[in-house]
C-alpha positions in Angstrom: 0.0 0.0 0.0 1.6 3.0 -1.3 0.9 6.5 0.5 -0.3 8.7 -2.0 -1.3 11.9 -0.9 -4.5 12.1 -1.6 -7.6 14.9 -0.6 -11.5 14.6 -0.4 -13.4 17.7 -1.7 -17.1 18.4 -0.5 -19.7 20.6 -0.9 -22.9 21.9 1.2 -25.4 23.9 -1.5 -28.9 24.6 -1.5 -30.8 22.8 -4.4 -33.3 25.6 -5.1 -30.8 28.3 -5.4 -27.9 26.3 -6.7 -25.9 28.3 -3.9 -23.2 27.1 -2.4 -23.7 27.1 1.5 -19.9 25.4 2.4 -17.0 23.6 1.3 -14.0 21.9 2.2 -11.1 19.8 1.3 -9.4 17.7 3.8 -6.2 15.3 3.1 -6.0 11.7 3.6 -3.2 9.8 3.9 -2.4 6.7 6.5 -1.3 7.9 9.7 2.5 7.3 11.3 1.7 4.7 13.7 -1.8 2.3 13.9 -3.4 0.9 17.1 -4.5 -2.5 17.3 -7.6 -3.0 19.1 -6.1 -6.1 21.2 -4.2 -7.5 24.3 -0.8 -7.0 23.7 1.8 -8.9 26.6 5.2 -8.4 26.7 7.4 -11.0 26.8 11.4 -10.1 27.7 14.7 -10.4 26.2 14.9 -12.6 29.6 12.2 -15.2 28.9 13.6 -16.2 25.4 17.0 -16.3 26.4 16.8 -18.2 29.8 13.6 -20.4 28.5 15.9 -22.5 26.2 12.9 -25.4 25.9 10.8 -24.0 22.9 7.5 -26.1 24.1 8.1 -24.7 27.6 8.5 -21.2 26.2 5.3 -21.3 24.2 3.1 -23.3 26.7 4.7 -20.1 29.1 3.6 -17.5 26.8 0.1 -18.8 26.0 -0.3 -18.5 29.5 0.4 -14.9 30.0 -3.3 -14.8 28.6 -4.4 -15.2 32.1 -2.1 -12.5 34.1 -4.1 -10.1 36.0 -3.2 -6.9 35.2 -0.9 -5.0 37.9 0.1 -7.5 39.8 1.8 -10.4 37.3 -0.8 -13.4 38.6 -1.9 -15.7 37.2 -6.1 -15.4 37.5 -8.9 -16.1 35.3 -10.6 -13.2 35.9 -13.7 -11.1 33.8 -14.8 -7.3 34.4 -17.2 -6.7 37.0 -16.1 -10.3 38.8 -13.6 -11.3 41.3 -10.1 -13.1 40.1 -10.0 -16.5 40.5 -6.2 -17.9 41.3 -5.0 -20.5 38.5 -4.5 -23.5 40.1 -1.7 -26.1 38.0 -5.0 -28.2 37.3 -6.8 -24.9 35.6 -3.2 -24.7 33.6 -3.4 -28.0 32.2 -6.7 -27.3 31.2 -5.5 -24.0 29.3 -3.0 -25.4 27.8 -4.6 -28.4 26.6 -2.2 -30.9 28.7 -2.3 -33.4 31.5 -1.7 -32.4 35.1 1.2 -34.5 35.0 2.4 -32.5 31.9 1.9 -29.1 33.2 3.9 -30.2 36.9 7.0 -30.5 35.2 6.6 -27.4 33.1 5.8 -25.6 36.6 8.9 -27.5 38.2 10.6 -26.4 35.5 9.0 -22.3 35.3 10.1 -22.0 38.9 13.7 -23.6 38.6 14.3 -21.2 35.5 12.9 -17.9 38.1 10.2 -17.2 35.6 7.4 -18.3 37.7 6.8 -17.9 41.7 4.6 -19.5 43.9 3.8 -16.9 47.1 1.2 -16.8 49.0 -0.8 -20.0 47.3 -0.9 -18.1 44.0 1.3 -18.2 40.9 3.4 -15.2 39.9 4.8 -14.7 36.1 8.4 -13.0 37.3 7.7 -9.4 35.5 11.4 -9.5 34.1 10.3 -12.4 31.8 6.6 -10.8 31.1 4.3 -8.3 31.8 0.5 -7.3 31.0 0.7 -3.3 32.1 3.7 -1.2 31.7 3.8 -1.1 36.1 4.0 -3.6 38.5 2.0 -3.6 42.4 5.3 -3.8 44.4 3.3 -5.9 47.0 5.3 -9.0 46.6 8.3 -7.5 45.3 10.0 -8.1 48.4 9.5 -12.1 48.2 9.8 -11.6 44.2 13.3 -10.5 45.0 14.3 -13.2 47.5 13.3 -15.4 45.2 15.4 -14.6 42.5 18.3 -11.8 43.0 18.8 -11.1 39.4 15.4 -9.4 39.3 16.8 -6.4 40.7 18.8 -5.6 38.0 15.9 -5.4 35.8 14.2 -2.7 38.1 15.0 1.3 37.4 18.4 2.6 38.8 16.4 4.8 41.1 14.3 1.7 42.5 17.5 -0.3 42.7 19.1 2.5 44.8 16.1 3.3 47.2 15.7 -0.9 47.7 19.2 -0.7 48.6 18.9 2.2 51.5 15.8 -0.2 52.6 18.0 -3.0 52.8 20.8 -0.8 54.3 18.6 0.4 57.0 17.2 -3.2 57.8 20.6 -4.4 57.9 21.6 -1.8 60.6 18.4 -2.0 62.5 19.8 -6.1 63.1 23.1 -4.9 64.2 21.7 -2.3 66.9 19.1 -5.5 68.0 22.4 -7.9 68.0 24.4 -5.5 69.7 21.5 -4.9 72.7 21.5 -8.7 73.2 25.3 -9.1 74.1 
């Protein structure tokens, strides 16, 4: 599809008089960028380099249908209804597999650090994929204990203000320690 610049011409008149009441002339031409009117996820640099099992990586990415939106877990979820947590028996039956199937592709997610299991719920590890451009930073905390390299991932300024945090936690042990003795 060549962009040809191309222009529309109209005309308002009154059909008694023959008058011409208004006219205009407008371009047309396709725009810069398009939207697509669909769910977009973004999968990482991460996921495809550390996922090296092609089945895993695609049975991972068709289900990143099912992340809830701010907080990176896994739900089946509808507007105007409350989430429901995936269970691995919900996952096989996304992805078409037997429970059996979908275990080791779990064991597997969680060994790789691009799943987490916290709290009873399942957590896609945002520096393999998101759904929103943010994060919650409710479990961030156990998403970093969990795997270490995610803090690289995060914002300079977020790395350096979780790094006072742990600075001050660190120091508020000592002083404890130190009353003890």
């Amino acid at each position: 599809m060549k962009n040809k610049q191309l222009s529309s011409t109209f005309c308002i008149c009154d059909e008694e008089t023959g008058g011409i009441i208004s006219e205009g002339k407008r371009s047309i031409r396709m725009p810069d960028t398009v939207r697509f009117n669909q769910r977009f996820y973004k999968v990482s640099q991460r996921a495809i380099d550390v996922l090296t099992n092609y089945n895993h990586l695609g049975q991972f990415c068709k289900l990143l249908e099912n992340i809830e939106y701010d907080t990176n877990r896994l739900t089946i979820s509808a507007v105007g209804t409350k989430s429901i947590v995936i269970k691995q028996t919900d996952m096989a039956e996304i992805l078409g597999l037997s429970t059996r199937t979908v275990n080791a592709l779990v064991k597997y997610l969680k060994e790789k650090r691009a799943i987490f299991k916290i709290e009873g719920a399942h957590y896609i590890n945002p520096s393999f994929a998101m759904r929103s451009a943010y994060i919650s930073t409710e479990y961030l905390e156990e998403m970093l204990k969990l795997d270490h390299e995610l803090k690289t991932y995060l914002p300079e300024q977020v790395q350096s203000t979780i790094n006072k945090l742990e600075r001050a936690e660190l120091a508020k042990w000592h002083i404890e320690e130190a009353e003890k003795i």
